[in-house]
C-alpha positions as CSV (number, residue, x, y, z in Angstrom):
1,X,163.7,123.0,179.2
2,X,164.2,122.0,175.4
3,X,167.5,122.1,174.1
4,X,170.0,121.0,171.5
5,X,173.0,118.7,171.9
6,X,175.3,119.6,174.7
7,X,179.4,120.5,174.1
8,X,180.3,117.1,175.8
9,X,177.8,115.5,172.8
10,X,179.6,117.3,169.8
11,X,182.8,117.1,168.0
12,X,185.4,119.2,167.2
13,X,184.5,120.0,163.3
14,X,187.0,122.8,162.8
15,X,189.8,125.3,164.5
16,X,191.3,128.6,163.6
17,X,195.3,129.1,163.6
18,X,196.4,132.2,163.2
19,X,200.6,132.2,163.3
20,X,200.8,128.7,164.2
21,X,198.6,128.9,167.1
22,X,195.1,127.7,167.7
23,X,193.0,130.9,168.3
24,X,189.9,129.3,168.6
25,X,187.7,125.8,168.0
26,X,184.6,125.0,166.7
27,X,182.9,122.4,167.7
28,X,179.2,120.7,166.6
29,X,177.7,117.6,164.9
30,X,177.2,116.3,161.5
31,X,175.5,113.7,159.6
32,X,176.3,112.8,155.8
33,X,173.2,110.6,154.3
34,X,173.3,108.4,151.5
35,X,170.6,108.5,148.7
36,X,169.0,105.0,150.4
37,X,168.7,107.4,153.4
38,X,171.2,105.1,155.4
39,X,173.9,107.3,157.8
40,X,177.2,107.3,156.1
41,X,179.3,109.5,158.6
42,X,177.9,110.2,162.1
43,X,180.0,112.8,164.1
44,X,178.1,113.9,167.2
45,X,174.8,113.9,168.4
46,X,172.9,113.9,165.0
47,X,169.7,112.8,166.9
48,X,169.0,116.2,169.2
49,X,166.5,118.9,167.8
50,X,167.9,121.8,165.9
51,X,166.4,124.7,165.0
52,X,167.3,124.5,161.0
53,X,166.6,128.0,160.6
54,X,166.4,129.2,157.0
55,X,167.9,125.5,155.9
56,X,164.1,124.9,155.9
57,X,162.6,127.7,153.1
58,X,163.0,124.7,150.7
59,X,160.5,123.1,152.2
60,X,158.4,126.2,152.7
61,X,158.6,126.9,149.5
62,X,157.4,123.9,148.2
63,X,154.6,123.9,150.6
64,X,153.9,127.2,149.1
65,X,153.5,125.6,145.7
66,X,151.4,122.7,146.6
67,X,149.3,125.7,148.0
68,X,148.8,126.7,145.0
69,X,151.4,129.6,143.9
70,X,152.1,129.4,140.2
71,X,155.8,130.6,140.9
72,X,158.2,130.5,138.1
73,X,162.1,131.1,137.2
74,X,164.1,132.9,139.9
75,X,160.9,133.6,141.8
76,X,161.0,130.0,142.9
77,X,164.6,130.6,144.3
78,X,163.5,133.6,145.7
79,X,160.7,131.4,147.8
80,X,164.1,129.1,149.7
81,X,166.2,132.2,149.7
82,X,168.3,134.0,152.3
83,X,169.0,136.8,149.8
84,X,171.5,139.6,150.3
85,X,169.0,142.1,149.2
86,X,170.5,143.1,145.8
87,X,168.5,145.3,143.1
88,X,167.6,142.4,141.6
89,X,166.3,140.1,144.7
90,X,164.3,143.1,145.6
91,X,162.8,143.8,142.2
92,X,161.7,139.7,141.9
93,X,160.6,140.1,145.5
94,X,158.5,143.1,144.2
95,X,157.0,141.1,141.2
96,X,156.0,138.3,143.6
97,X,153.9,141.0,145.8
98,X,152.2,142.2,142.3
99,X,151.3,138.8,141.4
100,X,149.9,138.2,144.5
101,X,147.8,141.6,144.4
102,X,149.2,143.0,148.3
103,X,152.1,145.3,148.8
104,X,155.4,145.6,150.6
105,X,153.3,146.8,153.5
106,X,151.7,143.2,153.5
107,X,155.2,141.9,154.3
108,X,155.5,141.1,157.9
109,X,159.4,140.1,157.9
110,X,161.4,142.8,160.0
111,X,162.4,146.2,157.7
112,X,166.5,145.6,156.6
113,X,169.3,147.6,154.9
114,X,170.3,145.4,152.3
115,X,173.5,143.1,152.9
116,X,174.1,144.5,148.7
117,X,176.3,147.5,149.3
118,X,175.2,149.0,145.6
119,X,171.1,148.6,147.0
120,X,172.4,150.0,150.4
121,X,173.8,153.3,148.7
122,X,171.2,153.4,146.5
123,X,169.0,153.5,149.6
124,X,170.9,156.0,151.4
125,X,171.0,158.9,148.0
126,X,167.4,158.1,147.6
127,X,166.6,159.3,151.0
128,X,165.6,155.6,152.2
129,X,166.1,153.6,155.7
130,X,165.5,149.6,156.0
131,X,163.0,148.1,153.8
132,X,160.9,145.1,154.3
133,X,161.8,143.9,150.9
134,X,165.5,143.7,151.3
135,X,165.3,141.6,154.4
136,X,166.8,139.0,153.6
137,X,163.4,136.6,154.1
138,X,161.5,138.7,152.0
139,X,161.2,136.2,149.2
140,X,159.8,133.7,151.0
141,X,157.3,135.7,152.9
142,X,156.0,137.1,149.3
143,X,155.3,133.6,148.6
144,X,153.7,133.0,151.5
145,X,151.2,136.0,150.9
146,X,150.8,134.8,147.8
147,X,149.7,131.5,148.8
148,X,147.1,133.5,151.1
149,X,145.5,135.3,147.7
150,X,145.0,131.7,145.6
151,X,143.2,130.3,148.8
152,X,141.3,133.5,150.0
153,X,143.2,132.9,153.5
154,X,143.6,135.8,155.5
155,X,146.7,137.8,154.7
156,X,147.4,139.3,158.1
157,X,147.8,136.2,160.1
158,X,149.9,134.6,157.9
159,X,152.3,133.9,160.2
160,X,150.4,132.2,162.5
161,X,151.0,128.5,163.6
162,X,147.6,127.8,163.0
163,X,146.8,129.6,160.0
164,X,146.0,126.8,156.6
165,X,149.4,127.6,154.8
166,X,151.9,127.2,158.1
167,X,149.8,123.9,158.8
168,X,150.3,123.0,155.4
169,X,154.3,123.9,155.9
170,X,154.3,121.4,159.1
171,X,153.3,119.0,157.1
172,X,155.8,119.5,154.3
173,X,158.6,119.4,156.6
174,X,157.3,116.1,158.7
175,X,157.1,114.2,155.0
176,X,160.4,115.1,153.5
177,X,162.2,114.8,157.0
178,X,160.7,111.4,158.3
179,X,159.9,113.4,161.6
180,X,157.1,114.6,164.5
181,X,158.2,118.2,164.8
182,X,159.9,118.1,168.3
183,X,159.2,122.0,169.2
184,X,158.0,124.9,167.8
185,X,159.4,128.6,167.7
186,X,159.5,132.4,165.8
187,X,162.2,132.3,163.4
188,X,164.3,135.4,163.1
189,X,161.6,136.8,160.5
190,X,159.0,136.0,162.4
191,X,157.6,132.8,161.1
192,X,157.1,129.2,162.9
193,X,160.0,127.3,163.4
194,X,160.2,123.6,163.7
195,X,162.9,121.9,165.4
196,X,164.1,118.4,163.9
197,X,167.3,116.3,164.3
198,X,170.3,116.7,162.1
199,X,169.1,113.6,160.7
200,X,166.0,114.4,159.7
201,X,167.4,118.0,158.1
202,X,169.9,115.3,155.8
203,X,166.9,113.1,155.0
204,X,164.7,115.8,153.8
205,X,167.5,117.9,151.9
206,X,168.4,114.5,149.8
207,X,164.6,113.7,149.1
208,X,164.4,117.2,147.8
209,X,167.8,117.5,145.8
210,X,167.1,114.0,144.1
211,X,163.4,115.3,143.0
212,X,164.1,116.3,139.7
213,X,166.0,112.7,138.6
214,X,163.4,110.8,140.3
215,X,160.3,109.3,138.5
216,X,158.5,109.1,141.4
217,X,159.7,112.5,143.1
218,X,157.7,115.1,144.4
219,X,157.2,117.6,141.5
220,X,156.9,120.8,143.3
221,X,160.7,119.7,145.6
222,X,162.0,119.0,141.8
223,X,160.7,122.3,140.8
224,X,162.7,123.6,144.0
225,X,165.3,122.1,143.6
226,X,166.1,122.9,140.0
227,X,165.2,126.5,140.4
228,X,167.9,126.9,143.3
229,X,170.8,125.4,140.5
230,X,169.3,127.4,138.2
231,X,169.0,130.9,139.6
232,X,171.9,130.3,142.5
233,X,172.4,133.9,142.5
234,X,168.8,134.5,143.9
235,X,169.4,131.7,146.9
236,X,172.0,134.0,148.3
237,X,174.0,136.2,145.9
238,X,176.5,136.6,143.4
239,X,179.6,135.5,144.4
240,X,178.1,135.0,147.8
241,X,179.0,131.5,149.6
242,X,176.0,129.6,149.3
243,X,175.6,130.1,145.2
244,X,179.4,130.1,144.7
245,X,178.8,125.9,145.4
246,X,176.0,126.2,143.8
247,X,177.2,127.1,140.2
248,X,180.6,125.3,140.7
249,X,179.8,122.1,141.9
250,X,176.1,121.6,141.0
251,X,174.6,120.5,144.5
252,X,171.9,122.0,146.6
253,X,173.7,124.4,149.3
254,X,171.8,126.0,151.9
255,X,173.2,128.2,155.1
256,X,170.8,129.0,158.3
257,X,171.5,130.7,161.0
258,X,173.5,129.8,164.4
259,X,175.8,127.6,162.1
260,X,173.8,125.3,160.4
261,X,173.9,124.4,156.4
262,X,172.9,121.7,154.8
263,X,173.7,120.4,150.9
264,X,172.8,117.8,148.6
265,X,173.6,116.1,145.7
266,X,171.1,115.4,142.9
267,X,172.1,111.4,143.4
268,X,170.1,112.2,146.6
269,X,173.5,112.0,149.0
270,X,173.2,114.9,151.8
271,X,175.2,116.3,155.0
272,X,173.1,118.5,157.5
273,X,175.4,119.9,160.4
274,X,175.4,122.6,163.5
275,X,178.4,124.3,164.5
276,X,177.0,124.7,168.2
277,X,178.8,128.2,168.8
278,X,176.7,129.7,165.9
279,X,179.4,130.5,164.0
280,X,178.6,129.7,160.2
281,X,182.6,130.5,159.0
282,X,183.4,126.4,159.2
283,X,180.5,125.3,157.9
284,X,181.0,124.9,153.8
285,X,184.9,123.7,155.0
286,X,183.0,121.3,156.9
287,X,180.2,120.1,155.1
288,X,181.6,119.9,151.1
289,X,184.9,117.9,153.2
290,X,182.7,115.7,154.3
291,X,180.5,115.3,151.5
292,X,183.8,114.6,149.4
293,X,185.3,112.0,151.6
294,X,182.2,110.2,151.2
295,X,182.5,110.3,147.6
296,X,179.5,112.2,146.9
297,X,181.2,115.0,144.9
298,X,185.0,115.5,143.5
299,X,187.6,116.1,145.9
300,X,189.2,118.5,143.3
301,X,186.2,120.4,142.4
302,X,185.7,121.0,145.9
303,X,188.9,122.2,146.3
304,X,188.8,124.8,144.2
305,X,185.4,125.8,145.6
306,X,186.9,126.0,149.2
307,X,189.5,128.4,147.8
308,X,186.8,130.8,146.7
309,X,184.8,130.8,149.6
310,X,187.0,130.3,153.1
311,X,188.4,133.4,154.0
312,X,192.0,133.7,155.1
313,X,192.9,134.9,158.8
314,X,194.6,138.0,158.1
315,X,197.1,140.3,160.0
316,X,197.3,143.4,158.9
317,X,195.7,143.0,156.1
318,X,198.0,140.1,154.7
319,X,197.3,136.0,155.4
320,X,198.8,134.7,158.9
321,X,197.0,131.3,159.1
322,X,193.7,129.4,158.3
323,X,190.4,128.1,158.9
324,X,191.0,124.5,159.4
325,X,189.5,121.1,159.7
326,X,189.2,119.1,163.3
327,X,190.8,116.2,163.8
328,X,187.5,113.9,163.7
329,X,186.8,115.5,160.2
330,X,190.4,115.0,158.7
331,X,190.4,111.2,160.3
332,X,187.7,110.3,157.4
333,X,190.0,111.9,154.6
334,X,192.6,108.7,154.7
């Protein structure tokens, strides 16, 4: 059967110590890319297939443009976003469907209470359950129907691996990456899913995150890739993880599920990694350490970032230790 790296292929990346005591490890692989596309850091199997999960919506978006969708502004970062499903996600979401002449009911993500507390209330006094809209896909799947209307392709099997736009999106994702797709599956939302190494996943974030200071670049990636530093709050959230780097430190950040992110710079340098226990709580630590150590980004400014957005252990309500990095990770730091 296919599968990803093995535990006795990975690294430890990070630990938890709560009190002075190691609660638990987590352990994966990473890969941090230079713009020339050569390996800079290699810990773990960076070779395996991954599933990249929602790490690849950039590239489905941008294979939604070359499709034809005229998206603009944040609907663009709605496209590569894993939304929390805020007021405003849902109302861009909502505009998207307009545009595209089909409806919420067209949507055929899975129905979701928002992550956004204020939508979820909102919901709840309005006599609502879980909406399509505010699953947190929803962005991308608009764009994906609306890709359907420019091309007079058939709305209700979007989704399918051998409809024109997801044949279209294989193709996106073999370019940017430098890959054959290894193995396909249904993503959480219910769309193909292609599995690549981490390697590949690093290669194809840089390509797109150097787009927009490239002469040569693809335009629609640069017009992904700008959009996402633009409307950060429409990737994920406000003050949410993911758009917290974002704003702060200017540089492509994307989460997917089952502990995988991947980020790059606009000088084209990238990190792609999978925390193998699924867990996604190391991965920023993880990833913006590594990317500073390799002197892609400020070791300061990514301090500060890390502040914001690792949590604290907590007992009782009050800090009793830390998410921390592994030894393999701290033995690049000097």
């Amino acid at each position: 059967m296919p599968a990803t790296f093995t535990a006795s292929d990975a690294v430890e990346l990070a630990v938890l110590e709560r009190n002075g005591f190691i609660e638990s490890r987590h352990i994966g692989s990473a890969v941090v890319m230079a713009a020339d596309g050569t390996v800079v850091t290699e810990l773990g199997d960076i070779t395996a297939p991954i599933f990249p999960r929602s790490t690849l919506k950039p590239f489905q978006a941008v294979a939604a443009m070359q499709s034809g969708v005229p998206l603009r502004g944040p609907q663009v970062a709605l496209a590569a976003a894993s939304h929390v499903g805020s007021r405003e996600h849902m109302d861009v979401v909502r505009g998207m469907l307009s545009a595209a002449g089909v409806t919420e009911g067209h949507l055929q993500c899975p129905e979701d209470w928002p992550q956004d507390t204020e939508a979820r209330n909102e919901l709840i006094r309005e006599g609502k359950g879980p909406q399509r809209v505010a699953f947190n896909c929803s962005g991308k799947h608009a764009a994906f129907l609306w890709a359907c209307t420019e091309n007079n392709w058939d709305h209700a099997t979007y989704l399918d691996p051998e409809h024109p736009l997801q044949r279209r999106i294989a193709e996106v994702i073999e370019e940017f990456t430098g890959e054959s797709i290894q193995h396909w599956a249904v993503d959480g939302c219910g769309a193909p899913l292609a599995a690549v190494s981490l390697t590949g996943l690093a290669r194809g974030i840089g390509r797109l995150a150097k787009a927009p200071s490239g002469k040569h670049g693809n335009a629609r990636a640069a017009t992904v890739a700008t959009a996402m530093l633009d409307y950060p709050w429409a990737v994920h959230g406000h003050g949410r993880e993911n758009s917290v780097v974002m704003e702060d430190l200017g540089i492509i950040a994307k989460n997917g599920a089952e502990g995988v992110l991947v980020l790059g710079t606009g000088t084209g340098a990238s990190v792609a990694l999978k925390i193998l226990d699924g867990n996604t709580r190391a991965a920023s630590l993880v990833g913006l350490t590594l990317l500073a150590a390799s002197g892609a980004v400020d070791p300061l400014a990514v301090e500060k970032v890390l502040d914001k957005i690792v949590q604290p252990v907590l007992g009782g309500g009050q800090p009793v230790g830390s998410l921390r990095l592994g030894a393999p990770v701290t033995a690049l730091l000097g």
